[in-house]
C-alpha positions as CSV (number, residue, x, y, z in Angstrom):
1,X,0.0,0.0,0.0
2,X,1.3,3.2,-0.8
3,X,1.7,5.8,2.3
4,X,-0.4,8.8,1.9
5,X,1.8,11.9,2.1
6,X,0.8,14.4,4.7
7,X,0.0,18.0,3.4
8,X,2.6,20.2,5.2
9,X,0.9,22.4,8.0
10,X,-0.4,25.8,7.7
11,X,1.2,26.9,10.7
12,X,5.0,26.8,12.1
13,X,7.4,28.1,14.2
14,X,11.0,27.7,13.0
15,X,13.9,27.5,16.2
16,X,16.0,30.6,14.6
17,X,13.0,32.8,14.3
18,X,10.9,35.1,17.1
19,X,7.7,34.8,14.9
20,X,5.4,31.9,13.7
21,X,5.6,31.7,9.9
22,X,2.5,30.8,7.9
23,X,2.3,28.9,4.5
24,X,1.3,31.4,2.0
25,X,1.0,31.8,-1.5
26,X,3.8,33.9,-3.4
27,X,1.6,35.8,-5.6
28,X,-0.1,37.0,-2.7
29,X,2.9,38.7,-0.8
30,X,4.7,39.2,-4.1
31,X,2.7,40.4,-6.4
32,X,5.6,42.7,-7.6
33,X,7.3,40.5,-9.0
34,X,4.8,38.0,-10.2
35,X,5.1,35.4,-6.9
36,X,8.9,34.9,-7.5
37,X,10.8,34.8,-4.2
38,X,13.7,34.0,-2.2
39,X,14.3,32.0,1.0
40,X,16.3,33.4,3.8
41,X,18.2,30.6,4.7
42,X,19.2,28.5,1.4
43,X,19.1,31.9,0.0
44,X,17.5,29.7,-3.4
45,X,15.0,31.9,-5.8
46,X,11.5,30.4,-5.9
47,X,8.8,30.9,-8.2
48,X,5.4,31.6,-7.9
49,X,4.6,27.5,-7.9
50,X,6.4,27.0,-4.8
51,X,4.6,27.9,-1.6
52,X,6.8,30.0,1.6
53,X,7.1,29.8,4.8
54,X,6.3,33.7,5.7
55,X,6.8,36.1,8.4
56,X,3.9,38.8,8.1
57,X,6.1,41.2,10.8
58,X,9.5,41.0,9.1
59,X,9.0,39.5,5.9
60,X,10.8,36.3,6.7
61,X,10.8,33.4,4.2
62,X,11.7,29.7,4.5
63,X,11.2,27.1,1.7
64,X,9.1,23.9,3.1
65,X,12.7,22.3,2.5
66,X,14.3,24.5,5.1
67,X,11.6,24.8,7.4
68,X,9.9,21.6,8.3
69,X,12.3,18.8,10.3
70,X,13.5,15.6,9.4
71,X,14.0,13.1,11.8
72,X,17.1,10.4,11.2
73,X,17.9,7.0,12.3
74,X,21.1,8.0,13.5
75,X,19.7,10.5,15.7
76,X,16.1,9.4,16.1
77,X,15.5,11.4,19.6
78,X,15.3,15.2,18.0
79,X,14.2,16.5,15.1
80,X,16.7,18.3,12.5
81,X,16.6,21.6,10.4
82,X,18.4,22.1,7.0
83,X,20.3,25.1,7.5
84,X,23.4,27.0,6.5
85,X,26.5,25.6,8.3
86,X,27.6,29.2,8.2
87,X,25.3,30.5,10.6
88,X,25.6,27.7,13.3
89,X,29.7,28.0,13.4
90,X,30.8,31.7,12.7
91,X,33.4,31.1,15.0
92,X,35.0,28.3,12.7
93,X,34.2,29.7,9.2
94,X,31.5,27.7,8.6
95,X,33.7,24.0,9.2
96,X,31.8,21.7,10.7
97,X,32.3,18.0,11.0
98,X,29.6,15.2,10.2
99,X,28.5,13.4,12.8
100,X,27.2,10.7,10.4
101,X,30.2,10.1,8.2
102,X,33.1,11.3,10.5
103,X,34.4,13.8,7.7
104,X,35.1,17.8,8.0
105,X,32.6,19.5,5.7
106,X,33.0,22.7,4.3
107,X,30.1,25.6,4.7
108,X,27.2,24.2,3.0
109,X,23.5,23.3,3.5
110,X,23.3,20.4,6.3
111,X,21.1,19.3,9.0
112,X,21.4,20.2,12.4
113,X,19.8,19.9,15.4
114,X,19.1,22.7,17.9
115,X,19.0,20.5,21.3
116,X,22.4,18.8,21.3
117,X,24.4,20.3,18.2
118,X,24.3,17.0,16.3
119,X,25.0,17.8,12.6
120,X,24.7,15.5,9.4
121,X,25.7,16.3,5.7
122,X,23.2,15.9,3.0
123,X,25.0,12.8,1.7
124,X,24.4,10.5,5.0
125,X,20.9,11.8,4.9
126,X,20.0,10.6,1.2
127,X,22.6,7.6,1.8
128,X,25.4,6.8,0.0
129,X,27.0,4.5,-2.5
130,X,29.9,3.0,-0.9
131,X,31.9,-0.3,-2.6
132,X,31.1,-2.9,0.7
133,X,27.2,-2.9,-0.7
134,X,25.4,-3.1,-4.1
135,X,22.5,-0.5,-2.3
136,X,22.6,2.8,-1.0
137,X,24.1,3.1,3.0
138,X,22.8,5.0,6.1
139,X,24.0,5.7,9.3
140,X,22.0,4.8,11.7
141,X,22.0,3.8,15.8
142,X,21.8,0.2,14.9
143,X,21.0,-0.7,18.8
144,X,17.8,1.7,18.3
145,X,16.9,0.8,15.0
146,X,16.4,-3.0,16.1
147,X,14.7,-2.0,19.1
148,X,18.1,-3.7,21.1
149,X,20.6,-3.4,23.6
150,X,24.0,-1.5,22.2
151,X,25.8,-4.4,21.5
152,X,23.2,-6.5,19.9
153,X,23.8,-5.6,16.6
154,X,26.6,-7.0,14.7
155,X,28.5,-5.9,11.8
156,X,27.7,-7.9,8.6
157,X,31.2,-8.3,7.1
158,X,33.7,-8.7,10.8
159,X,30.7,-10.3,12.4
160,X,31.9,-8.4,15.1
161,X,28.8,-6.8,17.7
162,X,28.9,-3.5,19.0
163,X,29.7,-4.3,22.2
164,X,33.3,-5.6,20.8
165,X,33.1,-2.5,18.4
166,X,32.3,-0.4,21.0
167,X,29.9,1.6,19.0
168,X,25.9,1.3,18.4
169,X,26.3,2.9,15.1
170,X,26.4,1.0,12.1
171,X,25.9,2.3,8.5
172,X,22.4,0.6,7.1
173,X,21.1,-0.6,4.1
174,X,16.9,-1.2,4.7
175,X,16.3,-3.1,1.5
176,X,18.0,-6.3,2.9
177,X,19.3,-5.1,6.6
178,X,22.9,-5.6,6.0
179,X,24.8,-3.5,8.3
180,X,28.7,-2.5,8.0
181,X,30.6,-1.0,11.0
182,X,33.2,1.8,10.3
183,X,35.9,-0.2,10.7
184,X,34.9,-2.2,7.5
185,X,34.7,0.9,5.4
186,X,37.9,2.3,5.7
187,X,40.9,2.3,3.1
188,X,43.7,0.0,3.8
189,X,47.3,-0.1,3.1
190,X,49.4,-3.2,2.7
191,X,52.7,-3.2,1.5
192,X,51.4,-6.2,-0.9
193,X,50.1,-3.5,-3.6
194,X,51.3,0.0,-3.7
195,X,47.3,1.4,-4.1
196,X,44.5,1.7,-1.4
197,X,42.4,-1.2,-1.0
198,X,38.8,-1.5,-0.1
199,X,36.8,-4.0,1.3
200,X,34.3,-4.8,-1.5
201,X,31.0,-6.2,-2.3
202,X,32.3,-8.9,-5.6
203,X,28.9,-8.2,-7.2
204,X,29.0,-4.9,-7.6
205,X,32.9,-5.5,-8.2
206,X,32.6,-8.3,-10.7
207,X,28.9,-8.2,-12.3
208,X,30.4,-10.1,-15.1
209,X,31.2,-13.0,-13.7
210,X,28.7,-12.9,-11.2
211,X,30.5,-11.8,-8.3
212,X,33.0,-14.9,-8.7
213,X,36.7,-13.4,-7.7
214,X,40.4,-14.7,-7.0
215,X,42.6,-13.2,-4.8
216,X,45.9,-12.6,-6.3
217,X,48.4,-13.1,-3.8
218,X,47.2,-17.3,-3.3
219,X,45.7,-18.1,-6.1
220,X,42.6,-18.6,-4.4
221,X,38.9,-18.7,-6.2
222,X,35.7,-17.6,-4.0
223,X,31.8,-17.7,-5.3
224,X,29.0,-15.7,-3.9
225,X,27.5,-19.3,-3.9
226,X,30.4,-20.8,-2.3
227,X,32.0,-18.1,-0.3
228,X,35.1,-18.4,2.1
229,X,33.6,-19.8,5.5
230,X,34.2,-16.3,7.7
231,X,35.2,-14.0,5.0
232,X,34.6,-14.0,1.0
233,X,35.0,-10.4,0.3
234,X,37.5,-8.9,-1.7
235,X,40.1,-6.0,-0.9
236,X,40.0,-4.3,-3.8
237,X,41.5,-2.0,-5.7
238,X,39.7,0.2,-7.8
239,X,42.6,1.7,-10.0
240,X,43.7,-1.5,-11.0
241,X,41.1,-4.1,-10.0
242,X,44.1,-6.5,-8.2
243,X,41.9,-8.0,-5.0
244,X,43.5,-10.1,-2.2
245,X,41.3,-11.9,0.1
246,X,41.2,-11.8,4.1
247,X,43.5,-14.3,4.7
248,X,46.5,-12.7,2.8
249,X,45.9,-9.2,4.1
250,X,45.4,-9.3,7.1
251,X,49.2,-9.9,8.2
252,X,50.6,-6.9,5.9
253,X,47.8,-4.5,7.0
254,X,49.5,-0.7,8.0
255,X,47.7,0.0,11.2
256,X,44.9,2.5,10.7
257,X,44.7,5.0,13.2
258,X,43.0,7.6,11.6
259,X,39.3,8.8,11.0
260,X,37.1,7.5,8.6
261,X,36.5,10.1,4.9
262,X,34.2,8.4,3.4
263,X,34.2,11.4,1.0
264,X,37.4,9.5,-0.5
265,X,36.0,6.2,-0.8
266,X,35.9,4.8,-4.9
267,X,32.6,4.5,-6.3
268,X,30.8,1.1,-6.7
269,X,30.6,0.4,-10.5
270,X,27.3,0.8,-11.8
271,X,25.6,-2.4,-13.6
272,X,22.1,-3.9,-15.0
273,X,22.2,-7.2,-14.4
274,X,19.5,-8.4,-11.8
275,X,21.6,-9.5,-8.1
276,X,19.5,-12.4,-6.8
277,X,18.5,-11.7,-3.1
278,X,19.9,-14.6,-0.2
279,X,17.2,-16.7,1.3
280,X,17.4,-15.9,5.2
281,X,17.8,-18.7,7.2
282,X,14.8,-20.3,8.9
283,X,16.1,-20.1,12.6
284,X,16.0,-23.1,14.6
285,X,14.2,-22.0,17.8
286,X,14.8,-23.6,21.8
287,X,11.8,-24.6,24.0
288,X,10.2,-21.8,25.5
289,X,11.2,-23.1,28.7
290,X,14.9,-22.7,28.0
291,X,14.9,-19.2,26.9
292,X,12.8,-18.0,29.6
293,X,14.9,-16.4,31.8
294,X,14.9,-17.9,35.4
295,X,16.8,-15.3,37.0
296,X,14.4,-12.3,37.0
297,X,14.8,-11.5,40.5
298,X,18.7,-10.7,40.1
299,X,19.6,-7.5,39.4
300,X,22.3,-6.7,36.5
301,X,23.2,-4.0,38.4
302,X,24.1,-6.3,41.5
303,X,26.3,-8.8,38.6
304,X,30.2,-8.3,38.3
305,X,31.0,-7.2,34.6
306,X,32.8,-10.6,34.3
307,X,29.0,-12.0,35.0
308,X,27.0,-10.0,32.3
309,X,26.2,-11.3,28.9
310,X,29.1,-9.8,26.6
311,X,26.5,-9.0,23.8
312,X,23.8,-7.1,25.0
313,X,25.2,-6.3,28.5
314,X,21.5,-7.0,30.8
315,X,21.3,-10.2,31.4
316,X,23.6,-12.7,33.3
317,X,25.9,-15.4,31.1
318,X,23.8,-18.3,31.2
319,X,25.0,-20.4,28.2
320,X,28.1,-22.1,27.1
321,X,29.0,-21.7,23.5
322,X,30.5,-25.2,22.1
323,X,33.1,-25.5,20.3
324,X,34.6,-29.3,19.3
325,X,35.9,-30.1,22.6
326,X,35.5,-26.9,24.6
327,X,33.6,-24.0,25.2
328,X,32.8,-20.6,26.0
329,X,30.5,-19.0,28.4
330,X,30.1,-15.4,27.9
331,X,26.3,-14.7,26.7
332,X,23.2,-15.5,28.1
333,X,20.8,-18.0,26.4
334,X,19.3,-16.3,24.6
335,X,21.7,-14.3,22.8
336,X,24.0,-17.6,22.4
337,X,21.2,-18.8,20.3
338,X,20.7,-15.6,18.1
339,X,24.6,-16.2,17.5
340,X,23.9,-19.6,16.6
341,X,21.2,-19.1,14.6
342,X,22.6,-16.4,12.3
343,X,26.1,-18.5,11.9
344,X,28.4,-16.1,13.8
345,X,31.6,-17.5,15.2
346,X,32.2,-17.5,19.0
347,X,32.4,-13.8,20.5
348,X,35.6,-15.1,22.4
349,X,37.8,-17.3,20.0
350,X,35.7,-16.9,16.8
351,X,35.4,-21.3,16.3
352,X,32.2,-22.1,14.8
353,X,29.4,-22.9,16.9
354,X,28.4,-26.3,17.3
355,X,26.2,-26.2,20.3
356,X,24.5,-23.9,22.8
357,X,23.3,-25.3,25.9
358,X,21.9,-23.6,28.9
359,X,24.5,-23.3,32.2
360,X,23.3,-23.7,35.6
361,X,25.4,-22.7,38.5
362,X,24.6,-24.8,41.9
């Protein structure tokens, strides 16, 4: 069904000005110069079929752009403005850093919010193209967006969770939830190829073959359909298309200590053919019984850190994650499953999962 759009209200009143503003028609403030008018804070020429935002006691104007909010999943608590960086950092020339993407902007149109000075560009709003996905990525606060504790969510290419991350952010993609941490994104240096590297999705990298890719340091062949057990993406590089996989880079990587610009990042290459979407899983569910949690009555607050479930940090460590001969136990039930469930290696020592029973301390 398609959602009905609301009609934008007759009546506002904008954070950086004393007076409400009212939605009026341009020919009927500006009949002088046939409904053509200019906003005050994009400082864009409008015509007579676009509607303003106006001031009747100081002839203030605001397109709708500028002067309704946005809200944004990476800060989904306030609302945000489009505005002039200019005007909200005199005292820096207009610089202003994005809170979204990590990366110094110059003076432009961006959205800020008024509360807590939280500011993203235009790019992270819209969501950009970045080479780790075939679709358009968001930042968001993954740990809100799945309704989770912070370290619930897990990054789709490390498998690592935010709680190992130490960040609830993750950049999004909503047509097929894949989520990439920062980490992931960033440009790497190895002294195995003189040129930047990037971790890469092979179908946008390889539509031609259909995502099928060898790395060229071992020789080694991976398939979309037949990937590498914890990692069968590429590092790539985009100048000229030489790709090493996880296993040889790793070793030669050149510590990366700096921020992330994803304003540098290459393109993804743009193709037609149709990518076939994954099947998800059909989880394999416990008992009721053994995911209920039989330990209501103790407080996390009362548990030793060593005691709390190291991926979503509220519950006590209940569950020992096999592996072969040994095990772990660092999550509670019911996480252990989710881990289980969705293939992720052990939090601790990253061996596959072969079991996940529920630990009972006498």
């Amino acid at each position: 069904m398609t959602e009905v759009q609301q009609p934008p209200p007759n009546l506002i009143n904008y954070p950086r000005h004393e007076h409400p503003l009212q939605l009026t028609e341009g020919m009927q403030i500006y009949p002088q110069f046939q409904g053509s008018w200019q906003c005050d804070n994009c400082n864009q020429q409008k015509t007579n079929a676009e509607r303003p935002y106006h001031c009747h006691q100081c002839e203030f104007d605001l397109c709708i752009e500028c002067a309704l909010p946005i809200k944004h999943l990476r800060h989904p608590d306030h609302q945000l403005y489009r505005i002039h960086m200019s005007t909200v950092y005199p005292q820096y020339d207009g610089k202003w850093r994005c809170d979204g993407c990590d990366v110094t902007q110059n003076p432009d149109m961006a959205y800020h919010c008024f509360q807590d000075q939280f500011d993203i560009c235009s790019r992270c709003v819209k969501g950009q193209n970045l080479p780790i996905h075939r679709h358009q990525l968001k930042p968001v606060d993954a740990a809100r967006l799945y309704n989770e504790p912070p370290g619930w969510w897990a990054c789709n290419c490390c498998k690592r969770h935010g709680t190992e991350i130490q960040s609830r952010n993750s950049w999004h993609c909503s047509a097929c939830e894949f989520d990439c941490c920062i980490s992931c994104l960033r440009e790497r240096k190895s002294p195995l190829h003189p040129h930047p590297l990037h971790l890469t999705d092979p179908l946008s990298a390889y539509p031609d073959y259909n995502g099928a890719w060898k790395c060229d340091n071992c020789n080694q062949e991976f398939s979309p359909a037949n990937p590498e057990p914890e990692r069968g993406l590429p590092y790539h590089c985009f100048e000229c298309s030489f790709d090493i996989c996880y296993n040889c880079i790793q070793p030669s990587l050149v510590p990366d200590h700096g921020s992330f610009d994803i304003a540098n990042e290459a393109p993804v290459r743009v193709h037609n053919q149709t990518v076939q979407q994954s099947v998800p899983n059909t989880f394999h569910q416990p008992p009721t019984e053994i995911l209920d949690d039989d330990e209501d009555d103790v407080s996390i607050d009362n548990l030793d850190d060593s005691e709390k479930c190291l991926i979503c940090v509220s519950r006590r460590r209940n569950a020992t994650i096999v592996h072969g001969n040994t095990g772990h136990v660092c999550c509670c039930i019911k996480c252990a499953y989710t881990l289980k469930n969705k293939g992720d290696t052990c939090p601790i020592c990253r061996a596959p999962i072969d079991l996940v029973i529920k630990q009972f301390n006498s």
